[in-house]
N, C-alpha and C positions, 0 to 999 in steps of 0.2 A: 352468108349462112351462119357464120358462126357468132356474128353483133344478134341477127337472130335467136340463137338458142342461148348467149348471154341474157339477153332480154328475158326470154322466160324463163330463166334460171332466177334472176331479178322479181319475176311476177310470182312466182312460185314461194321465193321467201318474205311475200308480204305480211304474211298472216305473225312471221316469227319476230318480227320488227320489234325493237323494245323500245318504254315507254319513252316520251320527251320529257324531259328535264324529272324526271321522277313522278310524270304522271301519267295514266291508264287514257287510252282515248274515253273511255265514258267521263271520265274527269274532264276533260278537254270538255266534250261536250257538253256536260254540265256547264261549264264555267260559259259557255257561247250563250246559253239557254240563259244562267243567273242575269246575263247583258244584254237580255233581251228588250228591254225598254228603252236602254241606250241605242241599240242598234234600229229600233225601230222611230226614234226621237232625229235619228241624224238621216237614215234612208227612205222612211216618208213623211213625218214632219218638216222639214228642209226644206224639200221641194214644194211641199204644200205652201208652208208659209211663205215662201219666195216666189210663187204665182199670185198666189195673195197680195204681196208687196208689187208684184208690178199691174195686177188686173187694176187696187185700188188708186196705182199711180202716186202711191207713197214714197218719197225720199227716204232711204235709209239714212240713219245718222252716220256720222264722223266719214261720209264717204264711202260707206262700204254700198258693194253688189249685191243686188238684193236675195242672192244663193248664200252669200257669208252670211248676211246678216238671217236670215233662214238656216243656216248650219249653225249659228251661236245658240239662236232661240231653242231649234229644238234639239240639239247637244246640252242645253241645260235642262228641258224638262226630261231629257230620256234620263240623263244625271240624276235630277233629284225624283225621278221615279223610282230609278233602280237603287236608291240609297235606301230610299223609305219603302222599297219595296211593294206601289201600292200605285196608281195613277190619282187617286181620290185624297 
């Protein structure tokens, strides 16, 4: 009973939390949002281009797996998206 009412003594002072490393969770958020092309170059580019790599029965080079070599590619274009800020 009483890990209980610690717990929601816990849940109760969620709202008081102060920021991480000097910044506001909307900054956080932000900052998720700004890497948003990275994050979408490594979570569905990747995959895509790595089905791609084995439907067309393509050798990746230097030996890599065709998921690495699918995380490199689009780990670069989410990169130079979110650099230039722009997909085009």
């Amino acid at each position: 009973m009483a890990k209980l009412l610690l717990h929601l003594q816990m849940v109760a002072q969620l709202g008081n939390w102060q920021p991480v490393l000097g910044h506001s969770s909307m900054q956080m958020v932000g900052i998720l949002f700004r890497l948003g092309p990275l994050w979408f170059g490594v979570g569905f580019l990747a995959p895509v281009l790595a089905a791609l790599i084995v439907a067309l029965g393509v050798t990746p080079p230097l030996g890599l797996s065709p998921l690495a070599c699918g995380l490199i590619a689009g780990g670069t274009l989410g990169l130079i998206a979110t650099i230039r800020r722009t997909w085009l």
